[in-house]
GUPA-97688 format. One record per residue (C-alpha): y, z, x; residue in three letters. Coordinates in nm, 2 decimals, always signed. Example, Ala and Ser with C-alpha at 12.3 -4.5 7.8 and 13.67 -1.06 7.14 Angstrom:
// GUPA-97688
site Y = -0.45 Z = +0.78 X = +1.23 resn = ALA
site Y = -0.11 Z = +0.71 X = +1.37 resn = SER
This chain:
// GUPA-97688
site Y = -4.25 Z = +7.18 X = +4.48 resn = UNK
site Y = -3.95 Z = +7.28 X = +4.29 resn = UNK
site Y = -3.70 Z = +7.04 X = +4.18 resn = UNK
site Y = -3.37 Z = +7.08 X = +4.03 resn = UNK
site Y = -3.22 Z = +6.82 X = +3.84 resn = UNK
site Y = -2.80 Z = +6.84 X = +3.76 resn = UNK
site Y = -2.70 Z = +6.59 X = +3.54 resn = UNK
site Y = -2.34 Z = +6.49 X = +3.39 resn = UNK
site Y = -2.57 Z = +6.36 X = +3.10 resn = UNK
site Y = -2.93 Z = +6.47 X = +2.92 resn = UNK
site Y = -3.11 Z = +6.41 X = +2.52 resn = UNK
site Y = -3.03 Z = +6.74 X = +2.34 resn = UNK
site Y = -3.33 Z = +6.70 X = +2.16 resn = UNK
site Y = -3.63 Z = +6.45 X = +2.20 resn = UNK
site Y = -3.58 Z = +6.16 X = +2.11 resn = UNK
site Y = -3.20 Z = +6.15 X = +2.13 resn = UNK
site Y = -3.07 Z = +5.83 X = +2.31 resn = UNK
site Y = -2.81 Z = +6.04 X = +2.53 resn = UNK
site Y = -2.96 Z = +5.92 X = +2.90 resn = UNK
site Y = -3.32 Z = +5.95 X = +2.82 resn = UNK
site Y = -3.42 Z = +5.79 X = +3.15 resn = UNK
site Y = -3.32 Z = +6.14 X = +3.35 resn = UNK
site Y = -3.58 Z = +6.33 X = +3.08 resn = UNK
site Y = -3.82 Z = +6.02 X = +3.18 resn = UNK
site Y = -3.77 Z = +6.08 X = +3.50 resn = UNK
site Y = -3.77 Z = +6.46 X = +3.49 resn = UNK
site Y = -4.09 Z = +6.46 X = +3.26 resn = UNK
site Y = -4.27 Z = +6.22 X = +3.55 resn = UNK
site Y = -4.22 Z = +6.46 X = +3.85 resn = UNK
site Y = -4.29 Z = +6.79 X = +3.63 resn = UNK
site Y = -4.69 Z = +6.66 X = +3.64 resn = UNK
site Y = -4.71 Z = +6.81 X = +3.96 resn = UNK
site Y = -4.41 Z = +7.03 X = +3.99 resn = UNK
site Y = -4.17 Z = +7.26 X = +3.90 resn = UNK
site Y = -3.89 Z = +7.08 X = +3.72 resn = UNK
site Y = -3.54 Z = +7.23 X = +3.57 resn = UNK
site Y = -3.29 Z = +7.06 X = +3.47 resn = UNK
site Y = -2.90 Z = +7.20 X = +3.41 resn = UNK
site Y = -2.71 Z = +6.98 X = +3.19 resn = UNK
site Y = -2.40 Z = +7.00 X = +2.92 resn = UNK
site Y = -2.52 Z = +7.17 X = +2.60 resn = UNK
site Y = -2.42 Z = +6.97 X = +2.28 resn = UNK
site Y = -2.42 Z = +7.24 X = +1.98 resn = UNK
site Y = -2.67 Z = +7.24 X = +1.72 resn = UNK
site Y = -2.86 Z = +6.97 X = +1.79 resn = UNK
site Y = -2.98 Z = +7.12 X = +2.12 resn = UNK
site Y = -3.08 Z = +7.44 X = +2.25 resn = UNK
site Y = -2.93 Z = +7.63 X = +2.59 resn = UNK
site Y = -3.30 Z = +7.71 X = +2.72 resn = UNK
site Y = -3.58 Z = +7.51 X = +2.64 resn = UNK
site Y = -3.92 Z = +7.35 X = +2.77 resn = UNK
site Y = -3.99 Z = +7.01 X = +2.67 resn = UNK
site Y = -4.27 Z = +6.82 X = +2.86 resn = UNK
site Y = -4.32 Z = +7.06 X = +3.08 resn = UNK
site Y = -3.96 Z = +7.01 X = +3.14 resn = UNK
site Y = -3.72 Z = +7.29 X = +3.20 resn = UNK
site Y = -3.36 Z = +7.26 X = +3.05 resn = UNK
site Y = -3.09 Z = +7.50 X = +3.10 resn = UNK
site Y = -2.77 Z = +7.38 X = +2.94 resn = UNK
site Y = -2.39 Z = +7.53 X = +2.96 resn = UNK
site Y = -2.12 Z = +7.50 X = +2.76 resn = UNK
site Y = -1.77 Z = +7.42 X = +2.90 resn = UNK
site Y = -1.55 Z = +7.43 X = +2.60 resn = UNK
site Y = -1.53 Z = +7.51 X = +2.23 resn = UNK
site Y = -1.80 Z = +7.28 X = +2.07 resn = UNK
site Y = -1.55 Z = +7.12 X = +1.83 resn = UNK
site Y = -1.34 Z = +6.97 X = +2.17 resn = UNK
site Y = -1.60 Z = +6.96 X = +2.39 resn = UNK
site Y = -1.57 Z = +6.57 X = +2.45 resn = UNK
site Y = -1.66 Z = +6.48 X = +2.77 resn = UNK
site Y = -2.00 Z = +6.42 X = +2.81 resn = UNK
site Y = -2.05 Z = +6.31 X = +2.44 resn = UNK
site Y = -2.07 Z = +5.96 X = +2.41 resn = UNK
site Y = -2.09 Z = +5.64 X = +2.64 resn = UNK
site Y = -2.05 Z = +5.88 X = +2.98 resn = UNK
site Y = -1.75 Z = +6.04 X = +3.14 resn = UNK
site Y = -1.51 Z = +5.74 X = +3.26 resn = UNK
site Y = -1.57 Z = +5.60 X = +2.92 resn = UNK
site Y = -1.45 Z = +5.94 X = +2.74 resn = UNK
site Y = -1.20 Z = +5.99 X = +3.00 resn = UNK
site Y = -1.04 Z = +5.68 X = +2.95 resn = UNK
site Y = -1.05 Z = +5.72 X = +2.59 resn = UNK
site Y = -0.96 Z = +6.08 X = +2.51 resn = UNK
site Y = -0.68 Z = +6.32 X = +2.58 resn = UNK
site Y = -0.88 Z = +6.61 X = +2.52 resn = UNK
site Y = -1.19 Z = +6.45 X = +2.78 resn = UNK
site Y = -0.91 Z = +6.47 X = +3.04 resn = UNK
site Y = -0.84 Z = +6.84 X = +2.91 resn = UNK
site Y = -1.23 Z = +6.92 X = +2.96 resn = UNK
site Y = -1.24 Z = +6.79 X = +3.30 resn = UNK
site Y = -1.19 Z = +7.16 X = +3.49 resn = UNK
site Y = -1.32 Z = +7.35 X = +3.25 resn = UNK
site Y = -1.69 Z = +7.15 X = +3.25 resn = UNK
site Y = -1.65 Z = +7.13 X = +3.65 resn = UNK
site Y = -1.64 Z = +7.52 X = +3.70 resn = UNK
site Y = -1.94 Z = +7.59 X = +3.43 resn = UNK
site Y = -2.17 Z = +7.32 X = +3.55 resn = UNK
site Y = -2.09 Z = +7.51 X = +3.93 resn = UNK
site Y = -2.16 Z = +7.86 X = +3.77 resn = UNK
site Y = -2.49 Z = +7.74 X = +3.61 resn = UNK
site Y = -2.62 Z = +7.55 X = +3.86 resn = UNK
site Y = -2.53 Z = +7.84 X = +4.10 resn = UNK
site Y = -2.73 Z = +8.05 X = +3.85 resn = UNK
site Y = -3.02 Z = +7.87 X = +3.77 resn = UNK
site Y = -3.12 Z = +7.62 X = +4.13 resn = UNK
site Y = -3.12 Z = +7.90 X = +4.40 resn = UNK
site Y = -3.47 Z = +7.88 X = +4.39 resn = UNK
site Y = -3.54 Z = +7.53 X = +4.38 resn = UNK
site Y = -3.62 Z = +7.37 X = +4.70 resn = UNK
site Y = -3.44 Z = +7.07 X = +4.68 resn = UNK
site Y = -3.13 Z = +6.96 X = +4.46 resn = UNK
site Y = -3.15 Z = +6.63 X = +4.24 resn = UNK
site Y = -2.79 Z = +6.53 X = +4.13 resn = UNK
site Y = -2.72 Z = +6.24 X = +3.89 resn = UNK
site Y = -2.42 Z = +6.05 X = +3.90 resn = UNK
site Y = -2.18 Z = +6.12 X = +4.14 resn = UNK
site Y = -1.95 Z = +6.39 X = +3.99 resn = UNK
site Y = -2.27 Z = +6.63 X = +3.92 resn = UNK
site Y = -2.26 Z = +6.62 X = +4.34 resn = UNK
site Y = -1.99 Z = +6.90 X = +4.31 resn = UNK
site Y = -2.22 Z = +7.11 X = +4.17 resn = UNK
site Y = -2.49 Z = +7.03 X = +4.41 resn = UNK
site Y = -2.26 Z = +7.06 X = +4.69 resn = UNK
site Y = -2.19 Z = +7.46 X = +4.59 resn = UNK
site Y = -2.59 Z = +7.48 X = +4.60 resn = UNK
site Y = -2.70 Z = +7.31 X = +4.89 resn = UNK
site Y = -2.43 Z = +7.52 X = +5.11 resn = UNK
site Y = -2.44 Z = +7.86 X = +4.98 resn = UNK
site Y = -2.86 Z = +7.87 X = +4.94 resn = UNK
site Y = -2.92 Z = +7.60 X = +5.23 resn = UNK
site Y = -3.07 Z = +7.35 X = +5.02 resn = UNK
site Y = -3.11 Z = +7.02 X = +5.03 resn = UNK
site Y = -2.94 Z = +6.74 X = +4.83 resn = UNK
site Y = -2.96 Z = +6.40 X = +4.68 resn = UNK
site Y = -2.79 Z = +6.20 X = +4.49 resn = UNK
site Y = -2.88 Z = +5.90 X = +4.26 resn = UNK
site Y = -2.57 Z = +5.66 X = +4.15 resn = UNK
site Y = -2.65 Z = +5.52 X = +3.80 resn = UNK
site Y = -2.36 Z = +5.29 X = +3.73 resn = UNK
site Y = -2.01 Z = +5.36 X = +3.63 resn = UNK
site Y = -1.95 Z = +5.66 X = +3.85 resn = UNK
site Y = -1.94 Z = +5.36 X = +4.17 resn = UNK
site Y = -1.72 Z = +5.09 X = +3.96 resn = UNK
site Y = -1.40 Z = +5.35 X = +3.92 resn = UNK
site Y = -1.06 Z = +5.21 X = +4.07 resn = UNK
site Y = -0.84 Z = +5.51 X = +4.12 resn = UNK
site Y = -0.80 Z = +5.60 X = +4.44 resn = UNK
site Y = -0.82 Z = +6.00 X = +4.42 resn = UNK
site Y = -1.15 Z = +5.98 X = +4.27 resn = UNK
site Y = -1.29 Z = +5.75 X = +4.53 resn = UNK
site Y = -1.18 Z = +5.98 X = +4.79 resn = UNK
site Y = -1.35 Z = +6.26 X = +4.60 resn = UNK
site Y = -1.67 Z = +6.05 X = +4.59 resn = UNK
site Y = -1.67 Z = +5.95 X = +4.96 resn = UNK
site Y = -1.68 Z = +6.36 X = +5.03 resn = UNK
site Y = -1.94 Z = +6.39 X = +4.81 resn = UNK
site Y = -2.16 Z = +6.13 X = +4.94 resn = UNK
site Y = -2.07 Z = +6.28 X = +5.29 resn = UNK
site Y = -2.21 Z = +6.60 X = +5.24 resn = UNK
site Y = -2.55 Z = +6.46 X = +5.04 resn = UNK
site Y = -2.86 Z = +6.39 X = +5.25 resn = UNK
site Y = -2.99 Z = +6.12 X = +5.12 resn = UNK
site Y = -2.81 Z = +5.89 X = +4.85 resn = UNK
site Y = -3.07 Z = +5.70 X = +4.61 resn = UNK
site Y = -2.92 Z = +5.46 X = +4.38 resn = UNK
site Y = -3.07 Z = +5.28 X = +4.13 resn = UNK
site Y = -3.00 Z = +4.91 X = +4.26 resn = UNK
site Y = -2.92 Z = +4.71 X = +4.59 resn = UNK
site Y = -2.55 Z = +4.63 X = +4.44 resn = UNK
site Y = -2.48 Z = +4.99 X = +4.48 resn = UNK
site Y = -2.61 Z = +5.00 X = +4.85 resn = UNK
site Y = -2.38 Z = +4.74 X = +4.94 resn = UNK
site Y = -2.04 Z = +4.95 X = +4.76 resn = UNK
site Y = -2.14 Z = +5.27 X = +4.94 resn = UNK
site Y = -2.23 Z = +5.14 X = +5.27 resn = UNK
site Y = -1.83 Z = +5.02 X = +5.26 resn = UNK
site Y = -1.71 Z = +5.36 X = +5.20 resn = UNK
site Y = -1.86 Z = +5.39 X = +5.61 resn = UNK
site Y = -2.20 Z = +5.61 X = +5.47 resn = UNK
site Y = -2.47 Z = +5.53 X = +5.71 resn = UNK
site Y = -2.74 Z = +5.31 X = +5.62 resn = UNK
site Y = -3.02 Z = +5.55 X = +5.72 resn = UNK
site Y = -2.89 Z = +5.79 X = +5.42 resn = UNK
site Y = -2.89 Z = +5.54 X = +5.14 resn = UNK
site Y = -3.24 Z = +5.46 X = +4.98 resn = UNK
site Y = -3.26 Z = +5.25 X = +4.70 resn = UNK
site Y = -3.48 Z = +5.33 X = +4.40 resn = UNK
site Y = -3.53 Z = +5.13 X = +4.06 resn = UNK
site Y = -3.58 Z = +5.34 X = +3.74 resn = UNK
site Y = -3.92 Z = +5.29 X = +3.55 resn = UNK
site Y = -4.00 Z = +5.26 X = +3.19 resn = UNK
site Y = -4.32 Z = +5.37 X = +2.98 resn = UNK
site Y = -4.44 Z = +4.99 X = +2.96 resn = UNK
site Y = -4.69 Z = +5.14 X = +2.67 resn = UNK
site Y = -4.41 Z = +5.21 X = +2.46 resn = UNK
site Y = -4.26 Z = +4.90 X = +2.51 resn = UNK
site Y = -4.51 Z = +4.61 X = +2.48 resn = UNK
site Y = -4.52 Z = +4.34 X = +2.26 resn = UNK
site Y = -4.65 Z = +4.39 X = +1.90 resn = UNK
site Y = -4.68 Z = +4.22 X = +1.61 resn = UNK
site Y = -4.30 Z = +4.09 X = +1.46 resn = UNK
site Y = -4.39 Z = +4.06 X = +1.12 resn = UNK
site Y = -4.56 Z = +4.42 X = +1.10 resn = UNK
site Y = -4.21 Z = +4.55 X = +1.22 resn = UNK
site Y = -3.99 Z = +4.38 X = +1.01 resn = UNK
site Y = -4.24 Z = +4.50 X = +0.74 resn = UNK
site Y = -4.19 Z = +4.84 X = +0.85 resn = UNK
site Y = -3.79 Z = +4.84 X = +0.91 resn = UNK
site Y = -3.72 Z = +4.66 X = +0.55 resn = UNK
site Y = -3.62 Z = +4.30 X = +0.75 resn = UNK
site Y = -3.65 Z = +3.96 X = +0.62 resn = UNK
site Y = -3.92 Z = +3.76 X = +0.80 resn = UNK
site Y = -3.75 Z = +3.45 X = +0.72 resn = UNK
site Y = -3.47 Z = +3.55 X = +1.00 resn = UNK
site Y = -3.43 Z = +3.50 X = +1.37 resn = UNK
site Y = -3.31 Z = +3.83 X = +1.48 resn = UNK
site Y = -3.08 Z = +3.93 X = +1.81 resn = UNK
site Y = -3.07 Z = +4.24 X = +1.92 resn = UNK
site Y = -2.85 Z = +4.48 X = +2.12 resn = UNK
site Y = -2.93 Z = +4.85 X = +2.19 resn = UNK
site Y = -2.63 Z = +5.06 X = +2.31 resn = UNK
site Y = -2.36 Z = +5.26 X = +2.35 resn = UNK
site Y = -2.04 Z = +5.09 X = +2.13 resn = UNK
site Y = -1.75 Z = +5.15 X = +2.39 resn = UNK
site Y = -1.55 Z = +4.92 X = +2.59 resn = UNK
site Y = -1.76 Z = +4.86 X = +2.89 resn = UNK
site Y = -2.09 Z = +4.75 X = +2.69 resn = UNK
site Y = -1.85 Z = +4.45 X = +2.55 resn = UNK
site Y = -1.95 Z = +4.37 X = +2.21 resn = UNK
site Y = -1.65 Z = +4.23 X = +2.08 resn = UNK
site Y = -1.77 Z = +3.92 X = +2.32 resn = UNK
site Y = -2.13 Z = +3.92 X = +2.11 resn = UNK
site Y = -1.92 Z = +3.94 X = +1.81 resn = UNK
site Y = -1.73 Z = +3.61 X = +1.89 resn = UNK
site Y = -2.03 Z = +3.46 X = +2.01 resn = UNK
site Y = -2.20 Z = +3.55 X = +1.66 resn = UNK
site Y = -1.94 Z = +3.44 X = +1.48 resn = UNK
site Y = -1.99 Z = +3.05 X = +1.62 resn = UNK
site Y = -2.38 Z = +3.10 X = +1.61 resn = UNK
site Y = -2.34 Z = +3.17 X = +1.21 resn = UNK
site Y = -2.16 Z = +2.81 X = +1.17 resn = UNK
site Y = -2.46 Z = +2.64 X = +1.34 resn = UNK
site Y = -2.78 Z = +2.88 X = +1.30 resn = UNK
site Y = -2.73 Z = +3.08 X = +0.94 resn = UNK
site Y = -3.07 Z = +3.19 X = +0.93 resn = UNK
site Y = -2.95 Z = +3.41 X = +1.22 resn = UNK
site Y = -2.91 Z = +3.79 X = +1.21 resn = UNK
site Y = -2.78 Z = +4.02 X = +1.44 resn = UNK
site Y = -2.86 Z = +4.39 X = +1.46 resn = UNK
site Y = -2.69 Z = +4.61 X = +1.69 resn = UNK
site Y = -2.77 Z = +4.99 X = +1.72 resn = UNK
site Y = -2.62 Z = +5.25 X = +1.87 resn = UNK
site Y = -2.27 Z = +5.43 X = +1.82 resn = UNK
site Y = -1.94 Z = +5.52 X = +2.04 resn = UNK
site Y = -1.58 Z = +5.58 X = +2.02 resn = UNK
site Y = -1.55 Z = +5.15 X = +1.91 resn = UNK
site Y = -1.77 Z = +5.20 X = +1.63 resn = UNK
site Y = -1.55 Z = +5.14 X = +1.31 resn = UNK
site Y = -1.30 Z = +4.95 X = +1.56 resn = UNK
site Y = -1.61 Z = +4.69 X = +1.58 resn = UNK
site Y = -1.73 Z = +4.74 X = +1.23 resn = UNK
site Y = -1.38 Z = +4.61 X = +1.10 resn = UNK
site Y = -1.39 Z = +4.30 X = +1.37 resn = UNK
site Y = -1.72 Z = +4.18 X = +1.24 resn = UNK
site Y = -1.54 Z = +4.20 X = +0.89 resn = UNK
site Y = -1.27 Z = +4.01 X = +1.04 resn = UNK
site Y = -1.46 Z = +3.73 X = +1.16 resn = UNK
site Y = -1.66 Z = +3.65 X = +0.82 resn = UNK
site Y = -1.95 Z = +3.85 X = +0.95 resn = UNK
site Y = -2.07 Z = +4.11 X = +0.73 resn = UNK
site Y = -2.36 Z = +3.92 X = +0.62 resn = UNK
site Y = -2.49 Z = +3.87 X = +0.91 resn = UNK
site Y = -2.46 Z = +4.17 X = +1.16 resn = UNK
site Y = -2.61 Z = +4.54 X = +1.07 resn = UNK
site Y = -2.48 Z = +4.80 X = +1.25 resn = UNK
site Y = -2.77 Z = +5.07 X = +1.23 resn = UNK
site Y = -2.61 Z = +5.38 X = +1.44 resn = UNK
site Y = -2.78 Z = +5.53 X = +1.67 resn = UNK
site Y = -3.18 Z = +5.54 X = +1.67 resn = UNK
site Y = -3.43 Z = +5.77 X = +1.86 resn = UNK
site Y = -3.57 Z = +5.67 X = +2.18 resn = UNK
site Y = -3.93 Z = +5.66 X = +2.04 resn = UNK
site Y = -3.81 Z = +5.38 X = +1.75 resn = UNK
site Y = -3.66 Z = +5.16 X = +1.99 resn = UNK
site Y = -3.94 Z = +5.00 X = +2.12 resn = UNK
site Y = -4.02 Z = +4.89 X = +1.72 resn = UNK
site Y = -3.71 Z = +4.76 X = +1.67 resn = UNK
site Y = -3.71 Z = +4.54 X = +1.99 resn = UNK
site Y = -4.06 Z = +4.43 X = +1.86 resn = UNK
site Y = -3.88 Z = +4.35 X = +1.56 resn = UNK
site Y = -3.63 Z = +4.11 X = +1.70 resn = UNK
site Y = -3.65 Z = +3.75 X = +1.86 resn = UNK
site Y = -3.40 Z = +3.79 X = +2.13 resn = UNK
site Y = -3.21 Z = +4.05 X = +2.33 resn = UNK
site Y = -2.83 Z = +4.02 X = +2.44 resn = UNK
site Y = -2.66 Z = +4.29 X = +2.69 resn = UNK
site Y = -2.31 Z = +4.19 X = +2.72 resn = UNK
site Y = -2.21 Z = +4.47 X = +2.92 resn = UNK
site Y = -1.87 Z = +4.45 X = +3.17 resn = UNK
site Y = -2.05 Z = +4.64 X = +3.40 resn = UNK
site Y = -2.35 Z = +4.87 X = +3.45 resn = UNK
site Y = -2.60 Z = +5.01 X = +3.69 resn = UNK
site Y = -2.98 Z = +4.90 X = +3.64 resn = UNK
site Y = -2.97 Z = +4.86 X = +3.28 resn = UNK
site Y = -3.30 Z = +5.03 X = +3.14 resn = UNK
site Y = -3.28 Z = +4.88 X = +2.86 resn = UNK
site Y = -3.27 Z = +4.50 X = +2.98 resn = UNK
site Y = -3.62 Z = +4.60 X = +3.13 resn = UNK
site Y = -3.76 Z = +4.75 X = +2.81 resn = UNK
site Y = -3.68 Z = +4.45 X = +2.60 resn = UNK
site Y = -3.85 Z = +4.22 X = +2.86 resn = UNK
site Y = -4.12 Z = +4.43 X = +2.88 resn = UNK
site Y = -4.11 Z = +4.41 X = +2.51 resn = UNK
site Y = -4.19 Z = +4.06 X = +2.55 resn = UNK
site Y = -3.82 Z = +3.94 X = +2.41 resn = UNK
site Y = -3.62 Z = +3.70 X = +2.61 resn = UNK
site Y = -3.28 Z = +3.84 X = +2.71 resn = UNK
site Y = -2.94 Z = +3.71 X = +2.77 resn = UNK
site Y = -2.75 Z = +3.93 X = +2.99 resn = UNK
site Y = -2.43 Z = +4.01 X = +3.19 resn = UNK
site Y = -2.45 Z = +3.91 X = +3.53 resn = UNK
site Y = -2.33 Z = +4.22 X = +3.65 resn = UNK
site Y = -2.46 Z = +4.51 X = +3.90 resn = UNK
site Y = -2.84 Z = +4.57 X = +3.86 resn = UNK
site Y = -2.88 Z = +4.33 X = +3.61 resn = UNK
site Y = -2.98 Z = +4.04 X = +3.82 resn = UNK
site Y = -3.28 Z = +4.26 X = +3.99 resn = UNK
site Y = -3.46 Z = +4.28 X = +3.67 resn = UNK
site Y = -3.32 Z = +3.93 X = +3.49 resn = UNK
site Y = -3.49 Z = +3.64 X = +3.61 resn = UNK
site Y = -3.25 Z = +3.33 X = +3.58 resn = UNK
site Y = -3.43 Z = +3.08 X = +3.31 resn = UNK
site Y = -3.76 Z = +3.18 X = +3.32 resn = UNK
site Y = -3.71 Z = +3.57 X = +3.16 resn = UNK
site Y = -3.44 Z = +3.45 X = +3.01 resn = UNK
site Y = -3.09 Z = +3.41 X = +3.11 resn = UNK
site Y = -2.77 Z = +3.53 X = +3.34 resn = UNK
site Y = -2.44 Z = +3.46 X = +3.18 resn = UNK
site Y = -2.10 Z = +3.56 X = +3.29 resn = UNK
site Y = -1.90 Z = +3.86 X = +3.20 resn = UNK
site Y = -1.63 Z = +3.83 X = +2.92 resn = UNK
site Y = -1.75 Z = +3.55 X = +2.82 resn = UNK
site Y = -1.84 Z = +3.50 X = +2.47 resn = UNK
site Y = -1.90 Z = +3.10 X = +2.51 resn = UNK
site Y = -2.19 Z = +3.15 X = +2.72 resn = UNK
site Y = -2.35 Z = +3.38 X = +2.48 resn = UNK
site Y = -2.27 Z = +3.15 X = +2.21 resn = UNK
site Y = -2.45 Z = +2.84 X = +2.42 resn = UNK
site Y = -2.71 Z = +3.05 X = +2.56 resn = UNK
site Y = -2.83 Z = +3.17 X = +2.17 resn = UNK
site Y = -2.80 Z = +2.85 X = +2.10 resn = UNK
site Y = -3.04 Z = +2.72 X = +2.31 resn = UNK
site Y = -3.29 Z = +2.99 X = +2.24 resn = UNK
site Y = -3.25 Z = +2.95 X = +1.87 resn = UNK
site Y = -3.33 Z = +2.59 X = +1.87 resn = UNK
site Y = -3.63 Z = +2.67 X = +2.11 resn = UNK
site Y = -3.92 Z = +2.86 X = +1.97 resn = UNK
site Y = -4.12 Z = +2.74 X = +2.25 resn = UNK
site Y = -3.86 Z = +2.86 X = +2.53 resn = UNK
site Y = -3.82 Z = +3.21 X = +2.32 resn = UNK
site Y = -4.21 Z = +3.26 X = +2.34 resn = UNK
site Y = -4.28 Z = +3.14 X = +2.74 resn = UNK
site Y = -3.92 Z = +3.38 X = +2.84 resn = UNK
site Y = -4.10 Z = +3.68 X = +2.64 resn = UNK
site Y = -4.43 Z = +3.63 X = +2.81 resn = UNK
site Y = -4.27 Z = +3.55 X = +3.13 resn = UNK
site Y = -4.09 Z = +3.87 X = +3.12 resn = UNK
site Y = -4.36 Z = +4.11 X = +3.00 resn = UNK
site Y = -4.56 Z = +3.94 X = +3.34 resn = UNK
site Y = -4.25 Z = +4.01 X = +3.57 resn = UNK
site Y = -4.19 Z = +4.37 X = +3.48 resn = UNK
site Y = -4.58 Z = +4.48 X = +3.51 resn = UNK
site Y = -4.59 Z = +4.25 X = +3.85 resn = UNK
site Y = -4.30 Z = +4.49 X = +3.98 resn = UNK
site Y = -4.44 Z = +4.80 X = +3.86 resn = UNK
site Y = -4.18 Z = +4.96 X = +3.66 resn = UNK
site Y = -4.32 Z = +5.27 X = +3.57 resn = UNK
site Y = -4.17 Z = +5.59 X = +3.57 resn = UNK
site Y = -4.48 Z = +5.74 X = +3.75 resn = UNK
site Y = -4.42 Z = +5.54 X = +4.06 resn = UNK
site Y = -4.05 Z = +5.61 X = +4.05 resn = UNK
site Y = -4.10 Z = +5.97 X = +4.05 resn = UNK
site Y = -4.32 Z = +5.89 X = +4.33 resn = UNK
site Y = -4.04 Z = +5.74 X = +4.54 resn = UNK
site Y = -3.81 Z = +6.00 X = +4.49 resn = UNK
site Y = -4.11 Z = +6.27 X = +4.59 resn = UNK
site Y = -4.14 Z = +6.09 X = +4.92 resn = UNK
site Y = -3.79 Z = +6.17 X = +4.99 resn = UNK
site Y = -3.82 Z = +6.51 X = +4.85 resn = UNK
site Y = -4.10 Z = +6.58 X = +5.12 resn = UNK
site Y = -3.82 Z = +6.43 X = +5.40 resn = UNK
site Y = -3.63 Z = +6.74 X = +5.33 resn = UNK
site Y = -3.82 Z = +7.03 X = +5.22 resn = UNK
């Protein structure tokens, strides 16, 4: 079969932490099929045509490299919110991700679109080669307030065949905008559970230069608004009073990432947080090994991959009650659900996992247990999403 694959966001190289899930996802169905994937091109770092895992990438450009800032980053609301020049891109990036995909997907026999907005795109395929269409909703493209751009969203998912997103609170938010139930299909990401499994901590540390004597939290992502780490900030800065053997590592970078930088040194922390920039996707997994616990403090997401890695990991997590989280968080026994914008709860929360080497331990191993029981692989996700495929074509 031939798939296309349109996506808002894609790794311009491998490794890169810029939505590696869709390359997970893309390199899954491209065992048995055609796969290409159109997707923003990022400069240097990345070529315009490419085969990676038997993976192939076409990428556009959609304005001069040195303003090109909307798909950089944490995702589009988050650079839209936080740039004049996003806002400026916005037309320019819709009619050359039409042209490409126009280009490059008449041949495929179905249309993949991520997010929501990259349905535009799709929509210009499916009519004008009679092709058709899904859609997977990943998170922040479902949690935008304006009214215009929920409009433009219901249209979208009007004129899509099937809609997959990637957890049950998402079925419930497009059901309300009146989509029929029989179009919407759920389907979890996966993750490559060999990557991430538990290994030994004190080879890791070794390897990463990190003291052994140290309990170590971790959070992996992007540094903007919506991922909340001012709130694990606070939250550190109480734990340090009561636990200073404590050490908090956050990686990953964003548009907050000297704004956070200069909180920490506000709060008396620069002993005891590291901010290590991003890291590539095939280090992660050693640097969750690394650490003792996980936070996500997000304000919102979708189905955070990475909550699922870190349990697989074997690393109890504290997380955001928010969206998808729940799905993949069991409640004190993987570890635990706090609520948003709320830096108390992270505080108490650490707390008790800090005083508890026991509970740390049984959480990790609980979590590794509940993420193979569910089968969260990327092979049986692509799977899922060939089923449907097969509907249409």
């Amino acid at each position: 079969m031939k798939i296309g694959i349109l996506t808002n966001s894609y790794p311009a190289y491998k490794g890169h932490l810029q939505s590696p899930f869709i390359h997970e996802l893309a390199k899954a169905l491209a065992k048995e099929n055609e796969v290409k994937v159109v997707c923003p091109y990022y400069g240097k770092f990345s070529k315009k045509k490419e085969i990676v895992d038997g993976v192939e990438i076409r990428r556009f450009q959609y304005f001069p490299l040195r303003f090109q800032k909307l798909t950089e980053g944490g995702g589009m609301p988050s650079s839209l919110k936080a740039s004049f020049i996003a806002k400026l891109n916005m037309p320019f990036f819709m009619i050359s991700s039409i042209l490409k995909s126009v280009k490059e997907l008449r041949k495929c026999e179905v249309i993949h679109c991520q997010w929501t907005l990259s349905g535009v795109s799709g929509i210009f395929v499916k009519y004008l080669f009679r092709k058709p269409m899904i859609l997977t909703t990943r998170g922040a493209d479902l949690t935008l307030k304006n009214n215009l751009l929920k409009t433009i969203i219901k249209f979208i998912f009007e004129r899509c065949d099937f809609i997959t997103p990637n957890n049950e609170d998402h079925v419930k938010i497009i059901e309300e905008m009146g989509i029929p139930k029989e179009k919407i299909f759920p389907i979890p990401n996966g993750i490559d559970i060999e990557s991430f499994k538990p290994r030994n901590k004190n080879v890791m540390r070794n390897k990463f230069n990190l003291p052994s004597d140290k309990k170590i939290i971790l959070f992996v992502g992007w540094l903007i608004e919506r991922k909340g780490v001012n709130y694990l900030l606070d939250a550190a800065s109480k734990i340090v009073k009561v636990s200073p053997d404590t050490l908090f590592i956050i990686i990953g970078n964003g548009i907050l990432e000297e704004q956070l930088k200069s909180y920490s040194c506000e709060l008396g922390l620069r002993e005891y947080v590291m901010f290590l920039g991003a890291k590539s996707s095939e280090e992660i997994p050693y640097w969750m090994n690394a650490a003792d616990i996980f936070v996500l403090s997000s304000l919102s997401e979708g189905r955070p991959n990475v909550v699922a890695e870190a349990s697989s990991s074997g690393l109890p997590v504290i997380a955001t009650e928010v969206n998808g989280t729940p799905e993949i968080v069991e409640d004190s026994k993987t570890g635990f659900l706090i609520p948003s914008k709320d830096s108390d709860a992270i505080y108490n929360k650490l707390k008790i996992l800090l005083e508890n080497k026991k509970l740390r331990e049984n959480m990790g191993k609980n979590g590794r247990k509940f993420i193979l029981k569910k089968g969260y692989t990327w092979e049986k996700c692509a799977l899922n999403y060939i089923e449907i495929y097969r509907r249409l074509v």
